[in-house]
N, C-alpha and C positions, 0 to 999 in steps of 0.2 A: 504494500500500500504506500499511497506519498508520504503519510506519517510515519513510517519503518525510513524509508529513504531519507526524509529531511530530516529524522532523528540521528541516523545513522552521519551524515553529512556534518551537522551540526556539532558531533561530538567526536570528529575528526577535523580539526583545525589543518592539517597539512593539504587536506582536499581543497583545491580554487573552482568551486559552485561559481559557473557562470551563465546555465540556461537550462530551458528545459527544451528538451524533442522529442518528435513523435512521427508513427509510419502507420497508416491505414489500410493503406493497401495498392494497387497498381490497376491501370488501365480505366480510372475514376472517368466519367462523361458529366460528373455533376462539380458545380462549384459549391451546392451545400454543404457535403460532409466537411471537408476541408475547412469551411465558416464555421459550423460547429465546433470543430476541433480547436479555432482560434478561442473559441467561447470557453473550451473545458481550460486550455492552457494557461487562459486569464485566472481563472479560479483558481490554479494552481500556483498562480504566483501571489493570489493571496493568503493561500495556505502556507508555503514558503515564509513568507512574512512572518507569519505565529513562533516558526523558528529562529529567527531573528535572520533570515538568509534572503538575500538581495537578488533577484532574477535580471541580466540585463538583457538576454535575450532568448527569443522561444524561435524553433525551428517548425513548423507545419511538416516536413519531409516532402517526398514527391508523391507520384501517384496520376496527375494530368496525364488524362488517356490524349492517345491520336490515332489519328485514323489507319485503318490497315484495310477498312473496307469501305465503300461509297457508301454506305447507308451507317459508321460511324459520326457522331457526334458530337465531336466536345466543345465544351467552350474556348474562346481563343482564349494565349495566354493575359492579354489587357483586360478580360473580363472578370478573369480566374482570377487573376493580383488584386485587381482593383474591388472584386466582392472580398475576399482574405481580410485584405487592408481595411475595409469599413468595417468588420467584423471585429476586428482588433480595434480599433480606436473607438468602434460603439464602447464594447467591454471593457475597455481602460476609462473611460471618459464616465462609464455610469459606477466604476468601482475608485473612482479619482486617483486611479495609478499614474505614475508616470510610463508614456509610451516606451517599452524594451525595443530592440532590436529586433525584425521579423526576417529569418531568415525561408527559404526554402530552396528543394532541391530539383530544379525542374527535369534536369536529366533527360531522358529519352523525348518527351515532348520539345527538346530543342535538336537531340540531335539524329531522333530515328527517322521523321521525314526529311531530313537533309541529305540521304544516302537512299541507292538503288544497290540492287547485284543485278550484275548481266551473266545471263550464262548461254553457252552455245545448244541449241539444241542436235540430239540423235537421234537414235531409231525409234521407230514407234511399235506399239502393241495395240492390236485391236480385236478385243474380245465382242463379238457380235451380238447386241441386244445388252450391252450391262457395262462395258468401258470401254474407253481408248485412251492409252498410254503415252506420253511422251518422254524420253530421259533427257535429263542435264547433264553434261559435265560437270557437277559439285552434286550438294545435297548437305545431308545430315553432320557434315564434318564444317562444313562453313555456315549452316543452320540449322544448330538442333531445336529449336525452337518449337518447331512442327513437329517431331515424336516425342518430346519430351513436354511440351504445353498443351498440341494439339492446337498450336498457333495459325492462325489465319492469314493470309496476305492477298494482296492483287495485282494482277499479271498482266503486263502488254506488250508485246511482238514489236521490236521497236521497229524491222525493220519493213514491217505492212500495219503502220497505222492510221493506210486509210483505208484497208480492206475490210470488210464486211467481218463481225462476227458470230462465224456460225458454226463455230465447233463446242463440245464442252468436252476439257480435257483434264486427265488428270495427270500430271507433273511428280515421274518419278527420279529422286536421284539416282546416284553410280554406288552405292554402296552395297554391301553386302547383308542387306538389312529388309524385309519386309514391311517394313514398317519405315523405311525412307521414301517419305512423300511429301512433297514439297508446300502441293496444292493439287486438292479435289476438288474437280469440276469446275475449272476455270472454264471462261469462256473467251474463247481465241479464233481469227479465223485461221484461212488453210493453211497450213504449214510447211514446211521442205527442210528435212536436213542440213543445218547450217546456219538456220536464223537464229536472230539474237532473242531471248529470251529475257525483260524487266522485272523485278520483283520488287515493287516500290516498299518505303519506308523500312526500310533493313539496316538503318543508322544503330539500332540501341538493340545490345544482346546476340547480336550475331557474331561478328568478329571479336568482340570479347570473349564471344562461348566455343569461338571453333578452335577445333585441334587438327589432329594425323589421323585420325580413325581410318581403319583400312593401309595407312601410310599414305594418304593422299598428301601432298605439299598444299600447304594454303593462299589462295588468292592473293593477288594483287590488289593495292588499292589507291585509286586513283582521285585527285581530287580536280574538280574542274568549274570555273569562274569565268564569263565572259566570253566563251569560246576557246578558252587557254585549258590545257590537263595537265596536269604534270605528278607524278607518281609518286606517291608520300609513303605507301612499303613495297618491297619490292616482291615477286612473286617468288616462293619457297621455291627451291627444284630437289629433286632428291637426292642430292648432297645433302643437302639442307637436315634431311631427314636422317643421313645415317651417319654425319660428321660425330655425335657424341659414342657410337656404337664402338662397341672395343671386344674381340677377339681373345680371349684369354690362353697365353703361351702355349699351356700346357693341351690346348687344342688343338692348335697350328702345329706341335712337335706330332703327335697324333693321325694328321692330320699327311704329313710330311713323310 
């Protein structure tokens, strides 16, 4: 409870108490919860108080969904701060606190729409009357997102995006994995071995969460502004992959 916490705080002097934070939860579409939380946290810093402990600033965490599909939602982010922000200085202003410091963490709402993957398409599979298949070059090693969340995304063929879409496809990766699927039942039009393949808003949790699985090397990444690219990592090759691997003597004599 906060009274175990500010007790505890309070009767360790070498602790420097500077704020309170908190985390709700991920892929939010509402700016209430978030206002309410500004409302518990107030209260919390006048509980704080009773212990003689000074709050200068409260964190709300992140949480600000964005879109991964046309029919997502969220408020922009000037809606999202600016309801926080009235929320907090209602609740300071009616408990005559002095305003703390509001921090929060917007994270993926700035940086997972600012990023695509592109991947090359391959061969297809068509199951007559119940699917049809596509594979990528990548998959579940540069996004697990999709077997591991059952993460959603949406898809566009960059290099027919005036062509008609009349396919529903489902997008599998290269792994060795049944359950490497990128996207179920996209909808694309007609295809051909080679085209590029888009999968917007892939900024947050992807390249942070990809490995080697399989031994696959990991993507390039490329950043581009104004019609300028220029290559910010560089693409793994399989060096890359077995440069730490060590051979131990007594194999190689064996071996010999």
């Amino acid at each position: 409870s906060w009274d175990e916490v500010f007790t505890f705080i309070s009767q360790h002097p070498t602790l420097n108490f500077v704020g309170l934070h908190a985390h709700i939860g991920s892929q939010i579409f509402e700016s209430q919860p978030h206002q309410d939380l500004a409302k518990v946290l107030v209260e919390c810093i006048v509980k704080a108080a009773d212990y003689d402990l000074r709050v200068e600033q409260i964190n709300v965490g992140g949480g600000l969904g964005i879109c991964y599909l046309e029919s997502d939602d969220p408020p922009t982010i000037d809606d999202w701060v600016k309801g926080v922000c009235d929320s907090v200085v209602a609740a300071c202003t009616s408990r005559q606190l002095v305003l703390p410091k509001l921090l929060s963490e917007p994270g993926r709402s700035i940086v997972g729409p600012a990023c695509v993957t592109a991947y090359t398409l391959g061969s297809s599979k068509v199951i007559p009357e119940i699917r049809t298949y596509l594979t990528v070059d990548g998959g579940m090693s540069d996004n697990p997102r999709p077997i591991t969340y059952q993460s959603v995304y949406r898809s566009v063929v960059a290099n027919r995006m005036s062509d008609p879409l009349t396919e529903k496809i489902t997008i599998a990766g290269k792994h060795c994995e049944s359950g490497d699927i990128l996207i179920k039942d996209a909808t694309l039009p007609q295809t051909q071995p080679g085209d590029i393949l888009v999968v917007m808003a892939t900024g947050a949790y992807n390249y942070s969460m990809a490995s080697n699985y399989n031994r696959l090397p990991r993507p390039a990444a490329v950043l581009v502004k104004d019609g300028e690219a220029q290559v910010i990592v560089q693409r793994e090759t399989y060096q890359d992959l077995i440069r730490l691997d060590r051979i131990p003597e007594r194999l190689t004599q064996s071996i010999n």
